[in-house]
Every structure is written in C-alpha cells, then in structure tokens.
py3Dmol code that shows the C-alpha trace and the ligand (Angstrom):
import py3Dmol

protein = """\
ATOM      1  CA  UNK A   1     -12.451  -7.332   7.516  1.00  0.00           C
ATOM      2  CA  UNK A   2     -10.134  -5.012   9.865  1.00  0.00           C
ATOM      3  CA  UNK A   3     -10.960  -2.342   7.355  1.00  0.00           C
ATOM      4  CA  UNK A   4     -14.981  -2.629   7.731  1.00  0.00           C
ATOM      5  CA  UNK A   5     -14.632  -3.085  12.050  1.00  0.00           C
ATOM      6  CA  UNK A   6     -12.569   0.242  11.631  1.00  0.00           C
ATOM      7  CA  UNK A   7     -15.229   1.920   9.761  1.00  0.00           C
ATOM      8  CA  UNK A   8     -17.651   0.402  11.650  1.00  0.00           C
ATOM      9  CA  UNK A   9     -16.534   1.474  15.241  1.00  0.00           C
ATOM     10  CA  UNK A  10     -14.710   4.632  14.437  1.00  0.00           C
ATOM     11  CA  UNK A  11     -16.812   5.858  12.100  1.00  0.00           C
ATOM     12  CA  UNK A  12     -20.632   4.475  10.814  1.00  0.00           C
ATOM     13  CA  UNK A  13     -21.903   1.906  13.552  1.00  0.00           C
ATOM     14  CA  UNK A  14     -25.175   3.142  12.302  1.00  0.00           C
ATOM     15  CA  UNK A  15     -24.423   1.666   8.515  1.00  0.00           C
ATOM     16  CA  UNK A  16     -25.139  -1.852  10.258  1.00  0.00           C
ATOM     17  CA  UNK A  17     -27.655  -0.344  12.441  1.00  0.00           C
ATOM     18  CA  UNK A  18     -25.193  -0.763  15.307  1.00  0.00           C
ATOM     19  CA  UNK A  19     -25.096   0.826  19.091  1.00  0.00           C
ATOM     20  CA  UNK A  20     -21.992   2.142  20.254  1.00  0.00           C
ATOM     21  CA  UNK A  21     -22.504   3.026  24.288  1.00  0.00           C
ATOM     22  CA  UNK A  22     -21.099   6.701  25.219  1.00  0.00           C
ATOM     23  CA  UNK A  23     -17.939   5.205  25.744  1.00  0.00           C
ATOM     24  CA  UNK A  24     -17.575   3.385  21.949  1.00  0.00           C
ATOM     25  CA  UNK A  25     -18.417   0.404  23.095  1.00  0.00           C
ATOM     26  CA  UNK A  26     -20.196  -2.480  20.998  1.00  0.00           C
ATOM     27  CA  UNK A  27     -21.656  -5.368  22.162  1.00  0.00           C
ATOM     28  CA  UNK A  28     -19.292  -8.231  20.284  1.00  0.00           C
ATOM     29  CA  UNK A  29     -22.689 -10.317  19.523  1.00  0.00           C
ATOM     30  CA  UNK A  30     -24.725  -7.785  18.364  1.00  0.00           C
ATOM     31  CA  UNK A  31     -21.408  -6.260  15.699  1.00  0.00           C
ATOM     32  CA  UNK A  32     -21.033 -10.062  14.476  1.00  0.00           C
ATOM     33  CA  UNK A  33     -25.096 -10.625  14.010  1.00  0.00           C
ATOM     34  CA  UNK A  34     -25.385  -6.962  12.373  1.00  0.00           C
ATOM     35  CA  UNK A  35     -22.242  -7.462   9.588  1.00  0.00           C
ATOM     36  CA  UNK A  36     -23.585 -10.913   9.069  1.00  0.00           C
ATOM     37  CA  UNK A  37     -27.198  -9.492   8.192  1.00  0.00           C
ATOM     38  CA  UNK A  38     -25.146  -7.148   5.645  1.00  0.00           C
ATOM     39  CA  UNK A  39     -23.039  -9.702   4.247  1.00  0.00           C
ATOM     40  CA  UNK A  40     -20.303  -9.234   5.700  1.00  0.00           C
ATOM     41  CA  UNK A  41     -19.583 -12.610   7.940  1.00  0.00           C
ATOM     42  CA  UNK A  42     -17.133 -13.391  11.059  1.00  0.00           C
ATOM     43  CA  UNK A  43     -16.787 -15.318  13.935  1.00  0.00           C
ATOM     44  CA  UNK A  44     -15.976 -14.068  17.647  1.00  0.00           C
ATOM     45  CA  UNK A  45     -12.453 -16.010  17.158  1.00  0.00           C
ATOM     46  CA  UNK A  46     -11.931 -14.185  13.868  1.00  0.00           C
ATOM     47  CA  UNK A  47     -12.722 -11.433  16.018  1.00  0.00           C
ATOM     48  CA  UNK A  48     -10.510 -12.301  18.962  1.00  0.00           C
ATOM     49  CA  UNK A  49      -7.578 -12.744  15.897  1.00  0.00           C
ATOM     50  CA  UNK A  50      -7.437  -9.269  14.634  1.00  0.00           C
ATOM     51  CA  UNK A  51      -7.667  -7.858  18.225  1.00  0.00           C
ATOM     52  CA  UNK A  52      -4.104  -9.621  19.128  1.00  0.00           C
ATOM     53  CA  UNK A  53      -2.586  -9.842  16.076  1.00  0.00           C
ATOM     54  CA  UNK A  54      -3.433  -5.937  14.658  1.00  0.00           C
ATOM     55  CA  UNK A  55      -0.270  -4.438  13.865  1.00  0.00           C
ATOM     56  CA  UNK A  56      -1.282  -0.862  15.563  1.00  0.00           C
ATOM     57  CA  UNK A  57      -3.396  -2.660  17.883  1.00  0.00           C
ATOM     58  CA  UNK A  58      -6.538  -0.589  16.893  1.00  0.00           C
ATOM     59  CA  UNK A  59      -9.173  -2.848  19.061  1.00  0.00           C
ATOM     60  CA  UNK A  60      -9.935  -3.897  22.441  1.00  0.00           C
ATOM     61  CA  UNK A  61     -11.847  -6.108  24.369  1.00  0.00           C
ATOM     62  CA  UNK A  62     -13.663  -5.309  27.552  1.00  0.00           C
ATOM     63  CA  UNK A  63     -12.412  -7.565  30.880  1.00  0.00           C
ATOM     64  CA  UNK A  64     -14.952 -10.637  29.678  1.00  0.00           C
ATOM     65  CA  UNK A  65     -14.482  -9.823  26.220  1.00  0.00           C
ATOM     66  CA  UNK A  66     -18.480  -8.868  25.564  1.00  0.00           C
ATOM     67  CA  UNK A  67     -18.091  -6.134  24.007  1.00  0.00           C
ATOM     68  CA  UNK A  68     -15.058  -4.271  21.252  1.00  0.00           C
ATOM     69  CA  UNK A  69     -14.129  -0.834  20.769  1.00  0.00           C
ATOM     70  CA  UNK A  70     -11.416   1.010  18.669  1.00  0.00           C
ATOM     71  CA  UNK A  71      -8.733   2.120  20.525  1.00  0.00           C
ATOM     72  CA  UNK A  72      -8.567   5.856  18.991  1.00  0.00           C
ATOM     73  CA  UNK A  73      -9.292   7.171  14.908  1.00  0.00           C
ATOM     74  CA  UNK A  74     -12.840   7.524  15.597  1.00  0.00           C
ATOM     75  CA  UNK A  75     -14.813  10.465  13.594  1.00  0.00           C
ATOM     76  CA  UNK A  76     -18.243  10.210  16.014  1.00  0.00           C
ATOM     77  CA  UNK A  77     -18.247  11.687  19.378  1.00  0.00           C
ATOM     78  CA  UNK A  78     -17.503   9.352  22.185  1.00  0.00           C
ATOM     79  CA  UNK A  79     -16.061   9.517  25.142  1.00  0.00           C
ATOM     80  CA  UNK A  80     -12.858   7.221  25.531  1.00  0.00           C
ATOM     81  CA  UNK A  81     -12.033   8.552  29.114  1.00  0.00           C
ATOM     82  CA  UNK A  82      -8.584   9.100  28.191  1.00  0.00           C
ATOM     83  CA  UNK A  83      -6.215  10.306  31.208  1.00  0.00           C
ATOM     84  CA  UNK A  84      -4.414  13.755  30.617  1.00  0.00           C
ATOM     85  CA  UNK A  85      -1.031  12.876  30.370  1.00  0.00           C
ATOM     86  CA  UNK A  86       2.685  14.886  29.869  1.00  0.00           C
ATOM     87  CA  UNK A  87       3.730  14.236  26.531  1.00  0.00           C
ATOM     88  CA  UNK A  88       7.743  13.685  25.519  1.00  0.00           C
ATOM     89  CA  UNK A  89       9.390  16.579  24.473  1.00  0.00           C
ATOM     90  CA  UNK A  90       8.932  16.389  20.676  1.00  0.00           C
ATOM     91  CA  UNK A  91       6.107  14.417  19.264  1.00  0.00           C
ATOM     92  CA  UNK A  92       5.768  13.480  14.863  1.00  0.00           C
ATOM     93  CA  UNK A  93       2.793  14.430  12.698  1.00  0.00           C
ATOM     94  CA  UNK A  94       3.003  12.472   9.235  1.00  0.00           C
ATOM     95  CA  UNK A  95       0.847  14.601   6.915  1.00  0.00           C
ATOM     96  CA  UNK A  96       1.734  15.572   3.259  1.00  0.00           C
ATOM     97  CA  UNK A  97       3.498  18.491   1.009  1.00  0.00           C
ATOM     98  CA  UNK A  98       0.240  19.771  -0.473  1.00  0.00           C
ATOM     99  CA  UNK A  99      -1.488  20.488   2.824  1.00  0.00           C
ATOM    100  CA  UNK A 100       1.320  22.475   4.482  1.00  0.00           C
ATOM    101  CA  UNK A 101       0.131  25.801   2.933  1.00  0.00           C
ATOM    102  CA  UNK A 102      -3.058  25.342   5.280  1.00  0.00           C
ATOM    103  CA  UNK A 103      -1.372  23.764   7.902  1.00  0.00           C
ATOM    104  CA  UNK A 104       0.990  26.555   8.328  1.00  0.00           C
ATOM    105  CA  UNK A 105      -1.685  29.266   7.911  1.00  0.00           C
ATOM    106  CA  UNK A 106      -4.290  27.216  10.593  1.00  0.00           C
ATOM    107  CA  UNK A 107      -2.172  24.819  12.129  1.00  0.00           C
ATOM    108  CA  UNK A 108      -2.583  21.225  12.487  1.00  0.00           C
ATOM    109  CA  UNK A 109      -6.542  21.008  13.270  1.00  0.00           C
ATOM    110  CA  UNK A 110      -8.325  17.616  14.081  1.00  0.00           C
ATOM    111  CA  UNK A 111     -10.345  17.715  10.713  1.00  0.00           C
ATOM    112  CA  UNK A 112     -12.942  14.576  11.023  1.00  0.00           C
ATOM    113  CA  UNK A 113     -11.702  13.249  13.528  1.00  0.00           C
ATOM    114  CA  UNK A 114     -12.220  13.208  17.620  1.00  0.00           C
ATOM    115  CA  UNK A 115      -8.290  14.616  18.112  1.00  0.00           C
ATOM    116  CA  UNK A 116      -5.212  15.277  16.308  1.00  0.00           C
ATOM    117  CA  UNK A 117      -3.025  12.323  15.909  1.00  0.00           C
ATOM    118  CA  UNK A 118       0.323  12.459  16.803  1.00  0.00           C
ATOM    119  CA  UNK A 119       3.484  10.252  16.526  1.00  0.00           C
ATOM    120  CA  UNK A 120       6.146   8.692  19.115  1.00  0.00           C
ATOM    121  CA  UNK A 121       8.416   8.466  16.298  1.00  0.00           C
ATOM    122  CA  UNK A 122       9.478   9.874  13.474  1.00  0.00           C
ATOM    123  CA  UNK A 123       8.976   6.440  11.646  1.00  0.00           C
ATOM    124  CA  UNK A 124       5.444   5.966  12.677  1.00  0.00           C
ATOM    125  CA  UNK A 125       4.562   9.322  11.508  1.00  0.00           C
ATOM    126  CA  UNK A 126       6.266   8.470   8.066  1.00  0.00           C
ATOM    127  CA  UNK A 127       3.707   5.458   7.555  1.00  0.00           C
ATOM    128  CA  UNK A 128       1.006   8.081   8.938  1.00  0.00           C
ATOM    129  CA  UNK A 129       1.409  10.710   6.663  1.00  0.00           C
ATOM    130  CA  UNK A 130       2.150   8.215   3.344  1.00  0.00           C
ATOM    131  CA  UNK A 131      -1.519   7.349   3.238  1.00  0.00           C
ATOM    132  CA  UNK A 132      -2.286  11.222   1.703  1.00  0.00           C
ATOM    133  CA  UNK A 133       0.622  11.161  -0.636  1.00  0.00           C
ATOM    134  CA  UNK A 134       4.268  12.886  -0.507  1.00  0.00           C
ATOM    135  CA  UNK A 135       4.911  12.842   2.738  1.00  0.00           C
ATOM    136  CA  UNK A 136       6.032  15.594   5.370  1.00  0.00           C
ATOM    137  CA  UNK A 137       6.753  14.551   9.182  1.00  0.00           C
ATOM    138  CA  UNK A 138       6.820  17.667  11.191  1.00  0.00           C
ATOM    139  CA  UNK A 139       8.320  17.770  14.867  1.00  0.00           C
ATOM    140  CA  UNK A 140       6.102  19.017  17.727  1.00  0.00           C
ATOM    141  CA  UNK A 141       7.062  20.995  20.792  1.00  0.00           C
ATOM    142  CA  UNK A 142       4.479  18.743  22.394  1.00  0.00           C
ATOM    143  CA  UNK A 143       6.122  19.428  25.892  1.00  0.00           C
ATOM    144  CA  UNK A 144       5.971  23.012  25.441  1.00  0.00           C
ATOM    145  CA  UNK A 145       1.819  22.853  24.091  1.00  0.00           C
ATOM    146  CA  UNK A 146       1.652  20.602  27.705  1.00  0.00           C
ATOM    147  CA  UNK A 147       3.220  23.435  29.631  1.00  0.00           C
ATOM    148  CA  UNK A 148       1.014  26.158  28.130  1.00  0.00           C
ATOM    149  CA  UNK A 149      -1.869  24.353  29.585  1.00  0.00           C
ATOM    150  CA  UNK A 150      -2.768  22.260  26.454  1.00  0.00           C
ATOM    151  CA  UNK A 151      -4.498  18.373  27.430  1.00  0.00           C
ATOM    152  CA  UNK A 152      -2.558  15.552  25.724  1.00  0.00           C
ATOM    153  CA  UNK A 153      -4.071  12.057  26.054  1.00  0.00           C
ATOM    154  CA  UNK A 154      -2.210   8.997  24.435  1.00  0.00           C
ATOM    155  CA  UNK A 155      -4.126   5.776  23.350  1.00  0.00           C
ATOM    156  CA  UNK A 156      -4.365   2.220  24.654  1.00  0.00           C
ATOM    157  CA  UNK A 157      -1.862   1.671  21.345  1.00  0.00           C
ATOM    158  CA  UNK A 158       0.531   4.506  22.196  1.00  0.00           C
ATOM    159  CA  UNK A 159      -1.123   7.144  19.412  1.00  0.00           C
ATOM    160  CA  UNK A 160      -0.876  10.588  21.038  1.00  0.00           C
ATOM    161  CA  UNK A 161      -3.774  12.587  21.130  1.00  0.00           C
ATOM    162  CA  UNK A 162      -4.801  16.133  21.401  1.00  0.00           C
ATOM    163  CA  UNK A 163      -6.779  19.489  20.276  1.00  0.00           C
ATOM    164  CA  UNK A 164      -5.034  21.498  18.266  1.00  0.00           C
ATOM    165  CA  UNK A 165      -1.024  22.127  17.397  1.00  0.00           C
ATOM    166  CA  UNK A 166      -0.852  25.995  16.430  1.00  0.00           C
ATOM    167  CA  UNK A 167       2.371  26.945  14.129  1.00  0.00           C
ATOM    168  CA  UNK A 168       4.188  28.527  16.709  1.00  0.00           C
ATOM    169  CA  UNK A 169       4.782  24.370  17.927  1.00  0.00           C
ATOM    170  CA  UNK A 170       5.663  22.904  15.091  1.00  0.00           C
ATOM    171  CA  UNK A 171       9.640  22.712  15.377  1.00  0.00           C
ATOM    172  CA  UNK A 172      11.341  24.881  12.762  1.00  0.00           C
ATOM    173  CA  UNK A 173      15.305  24.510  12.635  1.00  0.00           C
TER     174      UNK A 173
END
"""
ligand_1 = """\
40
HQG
C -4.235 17.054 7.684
C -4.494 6.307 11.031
C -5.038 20.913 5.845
C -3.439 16.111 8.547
C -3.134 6.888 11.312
C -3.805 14.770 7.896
C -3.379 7.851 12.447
C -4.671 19.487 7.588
C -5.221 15.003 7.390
C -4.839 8.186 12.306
C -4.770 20.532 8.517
C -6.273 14.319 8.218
C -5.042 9.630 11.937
C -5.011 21.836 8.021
C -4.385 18.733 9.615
N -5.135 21.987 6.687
N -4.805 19.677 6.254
N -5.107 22.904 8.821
N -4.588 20.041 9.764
N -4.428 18.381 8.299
O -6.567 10.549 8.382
O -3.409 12.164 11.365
O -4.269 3.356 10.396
O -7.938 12.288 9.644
O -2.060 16.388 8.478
O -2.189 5.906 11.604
O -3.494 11.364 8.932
O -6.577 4.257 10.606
O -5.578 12.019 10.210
O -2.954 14.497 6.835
O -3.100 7.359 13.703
O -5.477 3.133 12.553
O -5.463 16.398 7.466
O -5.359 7.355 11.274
O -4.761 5.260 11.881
O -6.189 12.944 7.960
O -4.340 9.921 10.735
P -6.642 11.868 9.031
P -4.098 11.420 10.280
P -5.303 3.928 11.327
"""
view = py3Dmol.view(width=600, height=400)
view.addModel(protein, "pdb")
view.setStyle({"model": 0}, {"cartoon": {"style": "trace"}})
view.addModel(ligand_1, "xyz")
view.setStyle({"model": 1}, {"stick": {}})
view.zoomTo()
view.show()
C-alpha cells in the first residue's frame, strides 16, 4: 500500500484518474474512492497509519487532515513551496559504482525527479544509494554550492533538496 500512495502522489495521480492541486495536494476522499475503483482498497485510518508510522515519513496531512501529499520524491511538477535554506557543511549522496563514470563527467543531475536528493548522513545515504546496486556515498561541499549562490531546500522529513551538484563539489580527499 505505501508503495502504490508513493507512486500515486509522487509520480502517476493520473493512473487512478486522480487531481493533485499545484501544490501536490490530494483530496484524502477522492485518493481512497479512486484506488478503491482500481482495486486497490483502504480506509482513511489505514491512511492516517502509514502517515505516523512511515519510517522516512514520506506523507502529510493538511491542518484538518482533508487532503495528503508526499513530502518530497515526486517526478511531476509541483510546487511544494519549500523555503531556501543554508545547508550543513557536507551533505551524502547514496548512488552506485556503475553510474560514477557519468556522474563525474555531468555531475549529480536530478534525473526524473523534481530535485536532487541529498543526505544528512552518511548512513541515510548508504540505504539511498543500495536501492541501484553497489553502493557509493559521496560527500558534498553543500555549504560551499550555498555560498556560490546555489538554492537548497530540505523536506518536511529532513531530505535535502536541490538543482544540481557539479564535480567540482563533490568532496575528493
Ligand atoms: C543517479 C528515495 C548517472 C543518482 C530515496 C541516483 C531518496 C546519475 C539515480 C529519493 C547522474 C537517480 C531519491 C548522472 C545522478 N549520471 N546517474 N549524471 N546523476 N544519478 O531514485 O537520489 O524511499 O531518482 O545517483 O530515499 O537515488 O522513495 O534518486 O542513483 O530520498 O522515499 O541517478 O528516493 O526515497 O535515482 O533517490 P532516484 P535517488 P523513497
């Protein structure tokens, strides 16, 4: 179920035939009623379940809990209205060995998604970049992208979010 609301808001509302408003937003009736017509069948307190308990703590409610949207991942263009923030110093991108030839020839680019997704920790980045395969985590001089006038946003569950990291940022000892 937390796979197919991920897909769902991040990626196809329009597989159900579901709205998202300009800011990702769904209306928590209308998601339930449209995965029920295609078979896919939950409750609003199944609903409110996965928002607490997620482990990344991917969804969120609006203030009277009418409507759900992901907190960040998403591959259609919304606007989150994410604040520009100043990031730590170093930030961790979990990718894998057999995309560092293009990384390091185009840097890390947001592929199909809204931003590239960055790390707090080197441990979070681990479980990031194991999804792909053999797995890389490569330091950021996030603070020094900030200063040359690059946005960084983070998420409502603490992912950090931003353009573009070139190879001249990615920490080399
Ligand atoms: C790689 C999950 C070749 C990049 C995670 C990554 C995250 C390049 C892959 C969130 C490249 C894209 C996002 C380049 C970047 N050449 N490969 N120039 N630049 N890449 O899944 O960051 O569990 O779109 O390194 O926890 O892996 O779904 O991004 O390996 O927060 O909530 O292209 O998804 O969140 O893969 O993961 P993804 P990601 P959830």
């Amino acid at each position: 179920m937390g796979k197919f609301i991920s897909f769902i808001l991040r990626h196809e509302p329009k597989k159900i035939g579901l709205n998202l408003d300009e800011n990702g937003w769904a209306d928590v009736d209308d998601l339930i009623q449209k995965s029920v017509m295609n078979n896919v069948n939950f409750t609003k307190k199944d609903l409110e379940e996965i928002v607490d308990t997620n482990e990344k703590k991917r969804y969120s409610f609006n203030e009277d809990q009418t409507k759900i949207r992901a907190n960040q991942g998403h591959s259609i263009s919304i606007n989150m209205e994410f604040k520009s923030v100043c990031p730590p110093e170093y930030l961790y991108h979990g990718t894998v060995v057999k995309f560092l030839p293009s990384i390091n020839e185009k840097g890390i680019q947001k592929m199909s998604r809204q931003f590239v997704h960055l790390s707090v920790d080197e441990s979070t980045a681990l479980k990031v970049g194991c999804r792909h395969g053999k797995t890389v985590v490569l330091t950021i001089c996030s603070n020094q992208i900030y200063k040359d006038g690059i946005i960084f946003h983070c998420s409502e569950n603490g992912v950090w979010l931003t353009d573009y990291v070139d190879i001249k940022c990615i920490f080399k000892e």
